[in-house]
N, C-alpha and C positions, 0 to 999 in steps of 0.2 A: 733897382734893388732885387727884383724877383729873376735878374739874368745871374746867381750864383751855383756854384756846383751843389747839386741836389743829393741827396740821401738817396739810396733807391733802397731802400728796406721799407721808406714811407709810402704805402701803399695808393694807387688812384681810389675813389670812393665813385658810384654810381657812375664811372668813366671819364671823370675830373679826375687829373693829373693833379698833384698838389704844385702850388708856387711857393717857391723860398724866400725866403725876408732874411738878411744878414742885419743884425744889429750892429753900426758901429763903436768901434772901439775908442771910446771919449774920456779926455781925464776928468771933463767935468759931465756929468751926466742933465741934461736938461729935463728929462723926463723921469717920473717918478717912479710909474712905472710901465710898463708895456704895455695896457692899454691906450697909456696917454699916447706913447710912443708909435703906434698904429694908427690912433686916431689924426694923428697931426701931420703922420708920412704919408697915409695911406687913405687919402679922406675922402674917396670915390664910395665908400664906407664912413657910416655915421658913427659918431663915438656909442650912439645907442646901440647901433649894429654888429660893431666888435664887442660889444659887451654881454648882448646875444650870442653870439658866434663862441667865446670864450665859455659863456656858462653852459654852452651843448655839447663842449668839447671837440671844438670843428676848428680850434686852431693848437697844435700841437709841436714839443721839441724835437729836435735832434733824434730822439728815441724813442719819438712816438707817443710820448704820455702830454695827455691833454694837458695844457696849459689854464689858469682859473683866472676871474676877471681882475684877481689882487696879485696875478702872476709881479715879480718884480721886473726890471730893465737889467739886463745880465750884457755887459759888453762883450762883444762877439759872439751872443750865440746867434742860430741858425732857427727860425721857425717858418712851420708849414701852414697853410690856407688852404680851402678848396673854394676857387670863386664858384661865387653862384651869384642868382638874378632873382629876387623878390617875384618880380611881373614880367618874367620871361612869356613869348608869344608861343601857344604849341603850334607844332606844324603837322597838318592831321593827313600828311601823306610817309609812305614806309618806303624806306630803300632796298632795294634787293644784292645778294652776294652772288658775282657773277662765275668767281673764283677764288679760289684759297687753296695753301700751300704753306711750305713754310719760311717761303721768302715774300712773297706777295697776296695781297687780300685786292681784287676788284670791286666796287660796290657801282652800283647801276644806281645815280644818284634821283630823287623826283626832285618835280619845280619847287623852287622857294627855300628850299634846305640850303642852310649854309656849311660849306666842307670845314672849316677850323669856328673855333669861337672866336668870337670879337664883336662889338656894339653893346647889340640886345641879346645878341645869342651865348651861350653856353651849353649848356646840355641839350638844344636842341638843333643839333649841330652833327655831318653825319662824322666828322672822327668820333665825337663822345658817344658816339650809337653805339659805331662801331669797338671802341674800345670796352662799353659794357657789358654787351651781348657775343661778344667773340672773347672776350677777357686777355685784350693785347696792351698793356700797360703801355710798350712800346711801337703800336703802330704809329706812322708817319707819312699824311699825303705827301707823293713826289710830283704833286704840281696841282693845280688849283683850277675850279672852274664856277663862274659867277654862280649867284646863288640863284638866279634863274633861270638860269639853265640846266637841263637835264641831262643824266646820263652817265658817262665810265670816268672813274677817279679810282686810281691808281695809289695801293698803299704799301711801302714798306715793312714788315714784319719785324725783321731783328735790324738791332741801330747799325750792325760790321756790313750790313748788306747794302743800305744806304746812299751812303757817297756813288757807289757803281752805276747802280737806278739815276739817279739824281745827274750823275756827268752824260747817261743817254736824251734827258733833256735840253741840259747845257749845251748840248753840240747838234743838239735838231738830227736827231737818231733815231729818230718814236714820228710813225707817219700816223699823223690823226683827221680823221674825218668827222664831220658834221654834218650833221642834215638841218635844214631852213625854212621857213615859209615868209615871201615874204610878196609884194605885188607881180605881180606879172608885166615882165619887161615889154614896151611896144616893140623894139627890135633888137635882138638879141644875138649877140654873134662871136660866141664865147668859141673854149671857155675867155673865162677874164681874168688877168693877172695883176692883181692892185695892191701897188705899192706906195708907202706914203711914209710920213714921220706924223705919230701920233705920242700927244703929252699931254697932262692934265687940263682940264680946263680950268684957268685960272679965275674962273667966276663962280665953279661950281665944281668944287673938290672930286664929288661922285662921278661925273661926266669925264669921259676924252673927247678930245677933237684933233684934227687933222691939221697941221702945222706947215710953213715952208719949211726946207732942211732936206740934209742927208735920210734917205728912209731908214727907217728901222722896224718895220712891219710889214709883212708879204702874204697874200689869202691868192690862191688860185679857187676860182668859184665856176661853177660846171651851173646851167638850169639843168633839172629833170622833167619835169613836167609842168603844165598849167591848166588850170581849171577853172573857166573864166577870168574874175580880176584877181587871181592868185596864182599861186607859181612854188612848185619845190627844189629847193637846190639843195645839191653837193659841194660844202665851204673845206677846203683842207688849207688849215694855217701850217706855213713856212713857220712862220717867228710867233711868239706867245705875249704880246702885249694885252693889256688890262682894255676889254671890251672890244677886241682887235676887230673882231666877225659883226659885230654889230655897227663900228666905226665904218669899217668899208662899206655894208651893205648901205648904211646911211646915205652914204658918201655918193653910191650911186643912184639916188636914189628910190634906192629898194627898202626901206627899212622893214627890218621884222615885224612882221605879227605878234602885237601883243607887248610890243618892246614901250616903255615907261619912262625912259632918258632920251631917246633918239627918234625921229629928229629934234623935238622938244618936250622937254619935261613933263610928264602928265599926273608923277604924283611925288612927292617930295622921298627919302631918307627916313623910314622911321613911322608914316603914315600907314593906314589899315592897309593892309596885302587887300586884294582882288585876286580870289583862290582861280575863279573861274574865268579870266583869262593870263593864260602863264604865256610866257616869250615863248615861243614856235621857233626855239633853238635845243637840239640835241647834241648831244657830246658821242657822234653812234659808233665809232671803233675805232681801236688802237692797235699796233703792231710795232715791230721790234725784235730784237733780236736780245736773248736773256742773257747779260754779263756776267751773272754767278754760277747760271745753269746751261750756258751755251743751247738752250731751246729756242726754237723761232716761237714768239708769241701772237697772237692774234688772238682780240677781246671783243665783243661785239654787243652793244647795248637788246636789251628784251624790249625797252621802249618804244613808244610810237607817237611821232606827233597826230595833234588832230586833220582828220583826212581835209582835203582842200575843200572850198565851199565855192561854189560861183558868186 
């Protein structure tokens, strides 16, 4: 319901985008009126909570004027939300702007932030940071990177610029680098080029693993240095699968520092963060050649992981 064409006169509020709700057009109307009607379509929200929501004026029509909690059921109209989270978690680290323009915003992401909303997060979330503090209704990350990991995410500005950005990912056009910590390999004789086919794990939704099959994930991985039983690498993924750099290094036995799913589980989806140990995975620079602007770009995270330890 909230996939309909949107109003754009309806403003974002603290960096919350609004969501549409289209009422269908019924001969016989089942619901009285629009509260009922939200409570019973939309029930991720308590009928107590739309009825809050309605009397502070936080859900509103077509043209912007607040809707009241005895609002009626109007078929076919169109009303707006701004989700929010009761007991959202703050995240008490800042992200930095590494770039800005009028086609692209870079942000230099920290650990634990997550780039779009979804779960528990909403406004603690770096788009909605970013949309509040830069006042870009329409910014749009052009690719995505876990939320533990740190570092360069890439944003669109204006929507006409979009698809261009967005087809240099599609076609593995954007050379990206990473930096790693993870054990120190006993014999090491790189670089290493690991290819695999990695898919959901189907025991544990949040998890990948590494599959028989045609590949469809590719990490060229460089060591840089070691410092006793630790070691820093240079990860640049080929292909952009969901936890690809952590699957591989798993996979070789190298798992990340600090890593929480791989090789096994250490803390569930949802459980208290542990601020003070974050994945010793960075997102450290991107390059590219600019589709709109014909500029050669290169981005380069201010980040640092923690220095190696014996």
């Amino acid at each position: 319901m909230a996939h309909v064409p949107k109003n754009p006169a309806i403003p974002m509020r603290e960096g919350v985008s609004p969501s549409c709700v289209a009422l269908p057009r019924l001969r016989v109307v089942p619901w009285p009126g629009l509260l009922d009607f939200l409570a019973e379509r939309l029930p991720a929200v308590s009928r107590e909570g739309w009825h809050q929501r309605l009397a502070q004026g936080k859900v509103v029509d077509d043209n912007g004027r607040p809707l009241p909690p005895d609002a009626p059921y109007v078929n076919g109209a169109r009303v707006y939300y701004w989700r929010a989270l009761p007991d959202e978690p703050a995240i008490p680290f800042a992200e930095h702007i590494v770039f800005r323009d009028e086609h692209l915003v870079v942000a230099d992401k920290p650990h634990f932030l997550p780039v779009t909303p979804g779960g528990r997060y909403v406004r603690e979330t770096l788009l909605v940071r970013l949309k509040r503090t830069l006042g870009l209704p329409d910014l749009s990350p052009l690719h995505r990177i876990d939320r533990e990991t740190a570092g360069l995410v890439v944003f669109s500005v204006r929507p006409q610029d979009r698809d261009a950005y967005q087809r240099l990912f599609r076609e593995r056009a954007i050379h990206k680098t990473y930096e790693a910590i993870g054990p120190a390999p006993t014999d090491w004789r790189g670089p290493v080029w690991r290819r695999s086919r990695i898919e959901e794990d189907p025991q544990a939704f949040y998890r990948m693993v590494e599959t028989d099959g045609a590949p469809n994930s590719e990490t060229r991985i460089d060591l840089l240095e070691t410092q006793g039983t630790w070691a820093r690498f240079r990860l640049e993924p080929v292909t952009g699968r969901r936890h690809q750099l952590r699957v591989h290094m798993n996979a070789l036995g190298l798992p990340l520092h600090g890593d929480q799913f791989y090789p096994s589980v250490r803390r569930q989806p949802g459980e208290i963060e542990d601020f003070a140990e974050p994945l010793a995975l960075l997102a450290r620079s991107l390059a590219f050649d600019d589709p709109v602007t014909g500029t050669a770009r290169r981005f380069d995270s201010q980040r640092a992981l923690a220095p190696l330890t014996p």
